[in-house]
C-alpha positions as a LaTeX table, in Angstrom:
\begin{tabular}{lrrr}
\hline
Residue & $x$ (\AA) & $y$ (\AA) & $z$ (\AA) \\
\hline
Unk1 & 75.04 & 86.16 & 45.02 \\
Unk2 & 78.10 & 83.81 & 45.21 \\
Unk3 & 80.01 & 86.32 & 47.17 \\
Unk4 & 77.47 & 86.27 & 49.32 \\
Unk5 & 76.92 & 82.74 & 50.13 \\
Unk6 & 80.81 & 82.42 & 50.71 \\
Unk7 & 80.19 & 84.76 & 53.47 \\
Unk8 & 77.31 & 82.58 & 54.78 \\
Unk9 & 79.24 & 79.89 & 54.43 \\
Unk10 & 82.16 & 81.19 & 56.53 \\
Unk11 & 80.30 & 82.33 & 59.38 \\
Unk12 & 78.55 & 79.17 & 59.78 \\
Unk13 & 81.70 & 77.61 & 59.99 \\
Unk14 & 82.88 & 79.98 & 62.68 \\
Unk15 & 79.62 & 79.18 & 64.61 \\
Unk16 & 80.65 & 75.43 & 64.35 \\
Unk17 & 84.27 & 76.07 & 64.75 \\
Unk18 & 84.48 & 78.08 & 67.90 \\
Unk19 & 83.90 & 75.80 & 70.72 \\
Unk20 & 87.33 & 74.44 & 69.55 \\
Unk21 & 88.54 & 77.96 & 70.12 \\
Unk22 & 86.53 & 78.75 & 73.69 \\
Unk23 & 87.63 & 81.12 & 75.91 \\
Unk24 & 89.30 & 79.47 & 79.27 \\
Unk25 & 87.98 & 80.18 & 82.90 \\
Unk26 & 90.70 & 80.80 & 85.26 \\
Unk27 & 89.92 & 80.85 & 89.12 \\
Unk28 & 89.55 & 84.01 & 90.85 \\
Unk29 & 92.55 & 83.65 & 93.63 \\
Unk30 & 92.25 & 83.55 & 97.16 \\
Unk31 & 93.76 & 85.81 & 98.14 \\
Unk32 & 95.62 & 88.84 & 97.08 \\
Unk33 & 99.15 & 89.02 & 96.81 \\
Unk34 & 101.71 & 90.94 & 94.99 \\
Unk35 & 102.27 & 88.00 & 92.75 \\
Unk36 & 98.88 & 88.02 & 91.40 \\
Unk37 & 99.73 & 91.81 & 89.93 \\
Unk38 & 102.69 & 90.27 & 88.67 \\
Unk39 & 101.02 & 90.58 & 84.95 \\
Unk40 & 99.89 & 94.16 & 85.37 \\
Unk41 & 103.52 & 95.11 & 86.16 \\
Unk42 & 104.63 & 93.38 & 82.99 \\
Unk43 & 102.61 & 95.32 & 81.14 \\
Unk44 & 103.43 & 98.96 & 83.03 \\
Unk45 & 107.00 & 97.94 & 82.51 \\
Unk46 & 106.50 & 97.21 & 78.77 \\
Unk47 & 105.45 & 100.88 & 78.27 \\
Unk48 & 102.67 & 99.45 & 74.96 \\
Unk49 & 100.17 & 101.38 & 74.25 \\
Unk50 & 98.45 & 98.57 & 72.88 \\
Unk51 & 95.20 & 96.48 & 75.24 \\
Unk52 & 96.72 & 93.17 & 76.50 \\
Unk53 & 94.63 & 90.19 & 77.08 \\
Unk54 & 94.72 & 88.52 & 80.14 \\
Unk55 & 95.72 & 90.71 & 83.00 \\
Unk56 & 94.30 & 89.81 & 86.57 \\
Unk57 & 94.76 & 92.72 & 89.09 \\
Unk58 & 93.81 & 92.79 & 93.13 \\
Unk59 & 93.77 & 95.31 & 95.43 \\
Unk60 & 91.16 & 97.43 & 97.62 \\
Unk61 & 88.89 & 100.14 & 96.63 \\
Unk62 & 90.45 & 103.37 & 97.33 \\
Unk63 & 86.84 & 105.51 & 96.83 \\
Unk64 & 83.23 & 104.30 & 96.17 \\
Unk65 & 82.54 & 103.69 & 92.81 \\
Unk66 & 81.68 & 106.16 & 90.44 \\
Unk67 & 79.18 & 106.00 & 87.10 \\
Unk68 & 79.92 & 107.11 & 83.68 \\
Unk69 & 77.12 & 107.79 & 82.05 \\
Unk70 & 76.77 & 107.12 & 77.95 \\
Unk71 & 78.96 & 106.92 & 75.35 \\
Unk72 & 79.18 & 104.81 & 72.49 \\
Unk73 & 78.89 & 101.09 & 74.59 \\
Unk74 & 76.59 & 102.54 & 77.12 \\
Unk75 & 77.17 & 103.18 & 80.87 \\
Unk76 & 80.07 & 102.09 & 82.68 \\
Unk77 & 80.95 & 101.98 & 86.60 \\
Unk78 & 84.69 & 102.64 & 87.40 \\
Unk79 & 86.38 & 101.57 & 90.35 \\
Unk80 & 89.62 & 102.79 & 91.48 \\
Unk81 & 91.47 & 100.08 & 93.26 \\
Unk82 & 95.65 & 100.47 & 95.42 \\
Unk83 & 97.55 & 97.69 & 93.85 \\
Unk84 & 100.45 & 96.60 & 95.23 \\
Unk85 & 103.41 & 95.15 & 92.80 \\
Unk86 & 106.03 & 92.78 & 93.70 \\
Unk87 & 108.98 & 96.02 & 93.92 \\
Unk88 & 106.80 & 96.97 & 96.74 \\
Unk89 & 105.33 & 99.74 & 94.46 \\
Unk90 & 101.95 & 100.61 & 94.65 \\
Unk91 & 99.44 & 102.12 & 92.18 \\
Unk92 & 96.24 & 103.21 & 91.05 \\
Unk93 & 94.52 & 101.10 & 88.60 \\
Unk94 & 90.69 & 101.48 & 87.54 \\
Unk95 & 88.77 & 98.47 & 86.92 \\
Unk96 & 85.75 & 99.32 & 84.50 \\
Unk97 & 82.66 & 97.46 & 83.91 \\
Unk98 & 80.07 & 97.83 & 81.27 \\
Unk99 & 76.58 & 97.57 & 82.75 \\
Unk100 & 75.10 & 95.82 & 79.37 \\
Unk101 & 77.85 & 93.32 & 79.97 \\
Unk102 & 78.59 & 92.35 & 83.56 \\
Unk103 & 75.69 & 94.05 & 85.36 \\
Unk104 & 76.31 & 97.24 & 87.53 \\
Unk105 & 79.33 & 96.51 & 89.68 \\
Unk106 & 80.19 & 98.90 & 93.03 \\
Unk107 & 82.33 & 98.79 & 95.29 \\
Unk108 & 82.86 & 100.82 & 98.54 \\
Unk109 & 85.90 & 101.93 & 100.21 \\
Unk110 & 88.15 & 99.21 & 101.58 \\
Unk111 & 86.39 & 96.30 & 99.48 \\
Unk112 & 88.76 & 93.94 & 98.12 \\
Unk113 & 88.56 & 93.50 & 94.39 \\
Unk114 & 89.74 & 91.15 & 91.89 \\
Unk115 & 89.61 & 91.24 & 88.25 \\
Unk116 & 90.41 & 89.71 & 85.29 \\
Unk117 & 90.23 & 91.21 & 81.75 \\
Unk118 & 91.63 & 93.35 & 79.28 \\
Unk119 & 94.77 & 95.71 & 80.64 \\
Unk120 & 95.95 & 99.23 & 79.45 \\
Unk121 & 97.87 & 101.87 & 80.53 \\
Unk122 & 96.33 & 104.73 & 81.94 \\
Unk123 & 97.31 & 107.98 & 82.50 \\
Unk124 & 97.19 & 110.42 & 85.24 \\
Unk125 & 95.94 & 109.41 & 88.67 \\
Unk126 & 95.92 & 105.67 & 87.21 \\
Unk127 & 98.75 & 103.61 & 85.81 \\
Unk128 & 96.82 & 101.51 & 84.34 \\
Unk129 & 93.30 & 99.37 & 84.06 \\
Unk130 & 91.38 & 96.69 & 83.35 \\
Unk131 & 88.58 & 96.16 & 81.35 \\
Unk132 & 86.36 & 93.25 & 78.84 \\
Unk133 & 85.82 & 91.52 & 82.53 \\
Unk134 & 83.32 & 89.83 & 81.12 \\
Unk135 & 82.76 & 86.41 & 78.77 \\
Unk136 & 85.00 & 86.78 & 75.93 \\
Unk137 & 84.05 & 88.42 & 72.99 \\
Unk138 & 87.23 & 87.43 & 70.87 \\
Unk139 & 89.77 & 85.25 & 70.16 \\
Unk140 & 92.90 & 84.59 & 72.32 \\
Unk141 & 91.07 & 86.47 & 75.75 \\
Unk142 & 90.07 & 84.28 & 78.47 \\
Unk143 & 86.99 & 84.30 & 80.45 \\
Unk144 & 86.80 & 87.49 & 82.82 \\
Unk145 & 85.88 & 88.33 & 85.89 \\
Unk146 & 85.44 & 90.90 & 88.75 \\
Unk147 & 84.94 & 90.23 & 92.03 \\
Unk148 & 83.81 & 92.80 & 95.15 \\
Unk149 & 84.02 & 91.81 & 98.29 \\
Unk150 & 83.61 & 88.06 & 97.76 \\
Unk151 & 81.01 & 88.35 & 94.79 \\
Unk152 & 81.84 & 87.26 & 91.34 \\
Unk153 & 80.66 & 88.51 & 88.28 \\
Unk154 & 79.65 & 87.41 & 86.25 \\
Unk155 & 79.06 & 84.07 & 87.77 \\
Unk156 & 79.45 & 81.98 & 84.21 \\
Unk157 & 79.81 & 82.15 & 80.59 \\
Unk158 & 77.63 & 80.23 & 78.60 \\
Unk159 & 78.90 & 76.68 & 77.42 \\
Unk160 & 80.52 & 76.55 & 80.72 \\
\hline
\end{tabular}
């Protein structure tokens, strides 16, 4: 019974605690330039293998956006985006949503997309993507975002 009221204890003081800990909101930018990639190409260069916090990505929808259906945190839509990286490089990265989370997000071909989330490196066609582009969940991530074609989403967190 003790052990157990320690535990209710503690997570009430998390509850109380975390506004002191909330998650930032950083501005979609206004455009897209190779600078704004500039974190995504840290993280290809670093070769982890590890999901990095933080990443914002830009680029244009290379192929409509296609479902994935199930799994173990329900469905997702991935869209496949041409980034282009300040050593004039440019690469496939996906950005994936999670329709509990943000909503369904689409894109067509040619929208311009910007997100903001959780990076990892990919493999095959991609080098790498971006997901969690939605409120933080966890400690030390930011806000995210994705925006298609001029529309955010999502368009707040709560306690903002």
């Amino acid at each position: 019974m003790r052990q157990v009221t320690r535990c209710a204890l503690f997570v009430l003081l998390l509850i109380a605690v975390r506004p002191v800990f909330a998650a930032r909101d950083v501005p979609a930018p206004a455009q897209c330039t190779p600078q704004v990639n500039q974190g995504l190409a840290n993280l290809i260069d670093s070769g982890t293998r590890r999901d990095v916090d933080n990443i914002m990505v830009c680029g244009v929808a290379i192929e409509p956006t296609r479902v994935h259906r199930g799994g173990p945190h329900g469905d997702h839509h991935i869209t496949t985006i041409a980034v282009q990286l300040q050593n004039g490089q440019k690469v496939n990265v996906q950005v994936v949503t999670n329709d509990d989370l943000e909503g369904v997000v689409s894109a067509q071909v040619n929208d311009p997309v910007f997100a903001y989330g959780q990076g990892y490196i990919a493999h095959g066609f991609w080098a790498a993507g971006v997901h969690d582009v939605h409120c933080s969940m966890h400690p030390g991530a930011d806000n995210g975002w994705v925006v298609v074609a001029g529309v955010k989403t999502p368009r707040g967190c709560p306690g903002r």
